[in-house]
N, C-alpha and C positions, 0 to 999 in steps of 0.2 A: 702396375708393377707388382704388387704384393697378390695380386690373384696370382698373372703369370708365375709367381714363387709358390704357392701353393696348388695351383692344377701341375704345372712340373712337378713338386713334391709326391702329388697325387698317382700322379702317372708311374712314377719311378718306385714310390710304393708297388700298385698294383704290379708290375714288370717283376721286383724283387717277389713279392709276393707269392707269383705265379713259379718263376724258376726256382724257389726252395721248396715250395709245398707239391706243384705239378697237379695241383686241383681242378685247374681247368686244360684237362685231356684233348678238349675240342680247339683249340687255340697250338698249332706249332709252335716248335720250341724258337725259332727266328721269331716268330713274330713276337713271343715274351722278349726274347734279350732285345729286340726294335724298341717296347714299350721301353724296357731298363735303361740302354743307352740314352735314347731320345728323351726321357724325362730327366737323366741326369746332369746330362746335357742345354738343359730346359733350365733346371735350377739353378745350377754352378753360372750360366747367363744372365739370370734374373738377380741373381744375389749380386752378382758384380754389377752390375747396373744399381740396384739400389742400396751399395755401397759407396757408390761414385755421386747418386745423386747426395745421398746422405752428406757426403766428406765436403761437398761443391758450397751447398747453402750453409755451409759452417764457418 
């Protein structure tokens, strides 16, 4: 659970990364907002999951 929360974090990093700076020229700009979404997407998942686990064993 806590990787899945941090390669999302990762991911949605690198995506944000890419669309404010535009450093990586070689890479579409779809294919940056894919990274942004999909790791956003990724985390806001993982976090509610280990939110749910957290709250359950309480």
């Amino acid at each position: 659970m806590i990787l899945s929360l941090v390669s999302s974090a990762a991911i949605f990093g690198v995506g944000l990364n890419n669309v404010l700076s535009g450093t990586f020229a070689s890479t579409s700009l779809f294919v940056q907002y894919i990274f942004l979404v999909c790791g956003f997407i990724g985390a806001l998942a993982s976090g509610v999951q280990l939110f749910k686990l957290r709250n359950q064993s309480e």
